[in-house]
N, C-alpha and C positions, 0 to 999 in steps of 0.2 A: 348716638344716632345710628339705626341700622340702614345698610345701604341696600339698595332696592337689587332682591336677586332675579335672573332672567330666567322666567317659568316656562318651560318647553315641555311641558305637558301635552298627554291629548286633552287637558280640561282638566281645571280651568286655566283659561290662558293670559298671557298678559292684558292689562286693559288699560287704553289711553289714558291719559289726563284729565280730559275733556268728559269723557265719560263718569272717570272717578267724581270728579268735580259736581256732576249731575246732583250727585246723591246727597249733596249739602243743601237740596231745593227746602226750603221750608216744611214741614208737615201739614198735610191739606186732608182736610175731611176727603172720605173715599167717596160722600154720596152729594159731594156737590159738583156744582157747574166748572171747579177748577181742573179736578179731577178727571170730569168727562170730557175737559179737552185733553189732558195728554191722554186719553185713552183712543179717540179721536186722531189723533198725529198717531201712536203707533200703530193703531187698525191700517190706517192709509201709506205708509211707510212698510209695515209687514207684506201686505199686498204685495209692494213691487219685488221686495228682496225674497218671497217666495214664488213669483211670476204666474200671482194667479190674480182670478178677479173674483172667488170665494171668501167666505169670510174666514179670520182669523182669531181664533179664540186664547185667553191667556190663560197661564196655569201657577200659582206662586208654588213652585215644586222643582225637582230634578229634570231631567230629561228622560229619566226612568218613566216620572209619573207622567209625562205629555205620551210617552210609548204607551201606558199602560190606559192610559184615557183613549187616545185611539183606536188599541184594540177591543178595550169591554164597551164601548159603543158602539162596535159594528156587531160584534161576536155575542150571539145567547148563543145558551145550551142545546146542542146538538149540530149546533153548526161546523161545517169543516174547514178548514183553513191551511193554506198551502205556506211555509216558512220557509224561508232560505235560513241556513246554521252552517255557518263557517267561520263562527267564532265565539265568542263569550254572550254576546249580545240575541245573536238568533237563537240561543239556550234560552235566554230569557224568556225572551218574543215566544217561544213556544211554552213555556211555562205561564205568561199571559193566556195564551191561550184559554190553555187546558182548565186554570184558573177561571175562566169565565164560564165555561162549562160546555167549549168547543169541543171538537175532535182534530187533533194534530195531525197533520203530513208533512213530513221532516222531508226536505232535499236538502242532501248533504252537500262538503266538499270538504276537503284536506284543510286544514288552518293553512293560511298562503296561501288557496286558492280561492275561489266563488262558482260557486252553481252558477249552471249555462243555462242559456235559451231551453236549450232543448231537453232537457230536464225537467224543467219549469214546465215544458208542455205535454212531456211524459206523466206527469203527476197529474195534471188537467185529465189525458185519457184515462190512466186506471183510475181517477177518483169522480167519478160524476157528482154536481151539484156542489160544488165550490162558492163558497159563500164572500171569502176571499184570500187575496195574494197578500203577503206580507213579508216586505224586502225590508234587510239591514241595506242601505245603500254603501254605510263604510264602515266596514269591521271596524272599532277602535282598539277591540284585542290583538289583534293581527297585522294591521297596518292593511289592508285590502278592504279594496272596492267593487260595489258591482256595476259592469262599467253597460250593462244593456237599459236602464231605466227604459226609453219608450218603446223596446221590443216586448217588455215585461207589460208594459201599458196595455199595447196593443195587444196579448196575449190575458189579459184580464177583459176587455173588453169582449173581445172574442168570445168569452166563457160566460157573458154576464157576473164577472167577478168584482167586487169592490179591492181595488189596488190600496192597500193601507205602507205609508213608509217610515221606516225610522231612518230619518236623517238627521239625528242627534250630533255628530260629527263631523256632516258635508254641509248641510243648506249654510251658503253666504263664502264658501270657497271652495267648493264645486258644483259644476253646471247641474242646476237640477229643476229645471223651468218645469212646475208644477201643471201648469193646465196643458202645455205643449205635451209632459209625457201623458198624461191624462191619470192622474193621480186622484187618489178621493180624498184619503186621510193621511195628511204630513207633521211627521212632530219635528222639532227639534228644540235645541236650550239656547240659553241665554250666554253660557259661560264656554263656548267653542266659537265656532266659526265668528259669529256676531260680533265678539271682545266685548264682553259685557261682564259683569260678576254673577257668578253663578246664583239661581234662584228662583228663575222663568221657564217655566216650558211653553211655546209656541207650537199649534195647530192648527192648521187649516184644512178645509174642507170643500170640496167639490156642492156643486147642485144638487147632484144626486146623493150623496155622503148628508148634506144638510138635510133634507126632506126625508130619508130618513132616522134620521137620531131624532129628530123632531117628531115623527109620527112615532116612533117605538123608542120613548128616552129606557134608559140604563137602570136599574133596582141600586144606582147609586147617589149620593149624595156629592160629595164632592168631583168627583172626576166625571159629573153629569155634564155631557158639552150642549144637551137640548138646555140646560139651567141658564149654563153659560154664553147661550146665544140671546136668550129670553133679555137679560141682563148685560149684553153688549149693546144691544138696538134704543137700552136709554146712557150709555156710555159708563155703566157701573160695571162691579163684578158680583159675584153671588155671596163672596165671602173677604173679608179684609184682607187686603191684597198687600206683596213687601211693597210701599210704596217707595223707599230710598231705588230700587232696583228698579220698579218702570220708569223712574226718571233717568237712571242710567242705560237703560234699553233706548229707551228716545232716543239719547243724545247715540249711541251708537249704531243704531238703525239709519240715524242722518248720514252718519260719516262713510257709512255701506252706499248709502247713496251719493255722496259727494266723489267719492271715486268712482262709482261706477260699477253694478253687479259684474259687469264681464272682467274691466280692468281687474278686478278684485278677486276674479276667477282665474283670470293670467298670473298673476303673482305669483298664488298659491303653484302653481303649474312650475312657474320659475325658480322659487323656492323648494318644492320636493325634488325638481332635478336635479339641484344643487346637492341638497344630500343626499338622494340618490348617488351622484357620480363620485361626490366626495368620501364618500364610506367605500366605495369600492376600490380607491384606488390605495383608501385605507389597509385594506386586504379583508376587508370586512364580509360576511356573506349578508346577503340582502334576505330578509325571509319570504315576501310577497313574491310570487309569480310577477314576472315582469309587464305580463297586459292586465292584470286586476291590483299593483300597487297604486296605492293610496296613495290621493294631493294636498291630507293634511295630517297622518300620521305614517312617519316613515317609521319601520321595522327592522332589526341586524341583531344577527347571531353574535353571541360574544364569541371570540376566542376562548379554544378547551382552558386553558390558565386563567381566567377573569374571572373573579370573585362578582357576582355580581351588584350585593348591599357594598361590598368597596370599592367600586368603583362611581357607582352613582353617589357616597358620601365623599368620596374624591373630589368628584366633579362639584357637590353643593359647597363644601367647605374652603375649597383653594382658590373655585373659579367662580362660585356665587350660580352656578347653572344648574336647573333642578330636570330631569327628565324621569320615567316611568320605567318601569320593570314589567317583566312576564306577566301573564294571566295564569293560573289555572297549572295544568302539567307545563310549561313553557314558563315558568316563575323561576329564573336562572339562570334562563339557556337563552332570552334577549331584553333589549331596550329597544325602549319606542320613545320617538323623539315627536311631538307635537309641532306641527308644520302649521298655523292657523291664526287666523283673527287677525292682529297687525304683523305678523312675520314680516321682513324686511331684510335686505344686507346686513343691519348690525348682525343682527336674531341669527343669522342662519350661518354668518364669519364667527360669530364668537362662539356659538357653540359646537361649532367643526373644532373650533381650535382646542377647545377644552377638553372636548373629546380625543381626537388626536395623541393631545399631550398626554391625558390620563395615560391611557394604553401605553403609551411608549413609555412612560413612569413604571405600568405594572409586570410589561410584558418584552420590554428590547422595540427596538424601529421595527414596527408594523411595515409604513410608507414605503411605497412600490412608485408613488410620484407624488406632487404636491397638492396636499388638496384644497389649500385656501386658493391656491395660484387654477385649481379648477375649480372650485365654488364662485370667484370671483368670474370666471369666464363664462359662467352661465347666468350669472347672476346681471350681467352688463346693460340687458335690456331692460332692470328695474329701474 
């Protein structure tokens, strides 16, 4: 028997029992009436946990492909498009782009940091005729956040800009109430925030976002979201959907609601502080800038002596704990520990401590003070 290891990834991440258990539902024709009602509960349940009252379309794909369906629906050829790139992900988002046959306008920032406001409204004046804003809201390479969402709103509206967002890694544990900031197009997946098993891409859409993809659909077939509205309004999809997987979205879409979007957002909040404080007293260096780290992937420099493949087979083989590695030029030089979906006291004590131990196994006492004895301090109002 193998014993169940604790996945601290940015994605995918653990996923309930409840959830698991979903995906034992029977097999149902996609095109009948049983089907369009779990389609039905999740349209209605999507809603709240994206804080709009737009529709919400499914995607059986990555979080890639909900990003990448986003952007070629909004974006033809010629069009310009404003990206935040501040880490792995905004390289993408602008290779989408270009991809579609837009023109890119990169606003940078340092990996650790995030493009500012005013940035974002610098690129508005020298670029007239912005078609739209296209924010990563949470680096997952990086562990950073962009923490202006309705200034960026209100800075796309301003411009006549369609605001498109990848929140692949924040929507369902960070605040990101979709019609409040005035969002058009939001992706995110099934196997982050939500605790769901990876396989779902979720989008939703504004008014305006709707009426047009519907008047000008995509020269696509699959990642068509005018196909896939046509085909929500009789509760079907356009194409054979993972059906084990929207039964496990269900049942974890409930549980987002049986606690509570906000409770559910405080967590997150009380758990990245935890490892926030607990890495530092580690002697750890935190990578994110302190006002745009992330509340569902924390970020830390190893130490110059840290092998980095040996320490995370450390951690998987002694202590059963799985976290991630660098992106890109940064593949060495950190780990990022997945802060998301059911995180909890156990999630966030046990793998301080495995961590903890590693290092002082690889490297002599790190500790400057105790970090379960401050994990567990901030952790009190769970």
């Amino acid at each position: 028997m193998k014993f169940r290891k604790l996945i601290m990834l940015p994605g995918p991440t653990n996923v309930p029992d409840r959830v698991m258990n979903a995906m034992l539902t029977p097999v149902m024709g996609h095109r009948t009436p049983d089907f369009a009602s779990v389609i039905k509960n999740i349209s209605e349940k999507s809603k709240q946990v994206f804080q709009t009252s737009g529709d919400v379309v499914l995607f059986t794909a990555s979080g890639t492909g909900g990003v990448e369906a986003a952007i070629t629906n909004i974006i033809k050829k010629g069009d310009k498009a404003i990206v935040t790139n501040y880490g792995e992900f905004g390289e993408r988002a602008g290779h989408m782009v270009e991809g579609a046959g837009g023109i890119l306008i990169k606003v940078d920032a340092a990996f650790g940091d995030a493009p500012r406001i005013s940035q974002l409204e610098e690129a508005y004046e020298k670029n007239k005729n912005i078609k739209a804003l296209v924010i990563v809201t949470n680096e997952t390479s990086t562990g950073t956040s962009f923490k202006w969402l309705k200034q960026a709103g209100d800075l796309a509206s301003k411009y006549g800009s369609f605001l498109i967002l990848d929140a692949v890694s924040g929507l369902g544990g960070d605040n990101i109430p979709v019609d409040e900031i005035g969002a058009d197009v939001v992706a995110t997946a099934s196997q982050k925030c939500l605790a769901a098993p990876a396989g779902l891409a979720l989008v939703s859409l504004s008014e305006k976002a709707r009426k047009y993809v519907v008047n000008n659909p995509p020269p696509l077939l699959y990642f068509n979201i005018s196909r896939q509205l046509k085909y929500l309004e009789t509760g079907q999809t356009p194409f054979t959907p993972a059906l084990p997987i929207y039964h496990a979205l269900d049942e974890a879409l409930t549980m987002v609601l049986e606690e509570g979007i906000q409770k559910r957002i405080k967590r997150h909040e009380i758990c990245a502080d935890a490892f926030y404080s607990s890495f530092e007293s580690i002697g750890l260096e935190l990578f994110a800038k302190k006002d745009v780290r992330s509340n569902t992937v924390i970020a830390a420099k190893y130490p110059s002596n840290v092998d980095d493949k040996q320490f995370r087979e450390d951690l998987d083989k002694q202590y059963r704990v799985v976290i991630a590695g660098g992106f890109g030029s940064y593949k060495g030089k950190i780990f990022r520990v997945g802060s998301m979906g059911e995180v909890n006291k156990y999630h966030v004590i046990t793998t301080i401590s495995a961590i903890n131990q590693t290092l002082n196994a690889m490297t002599g006492k790190l500790t400057k003070k105790d970090p379960l004895e401050i994990a567990k301090s901030r952790l009190d109002n769970l």
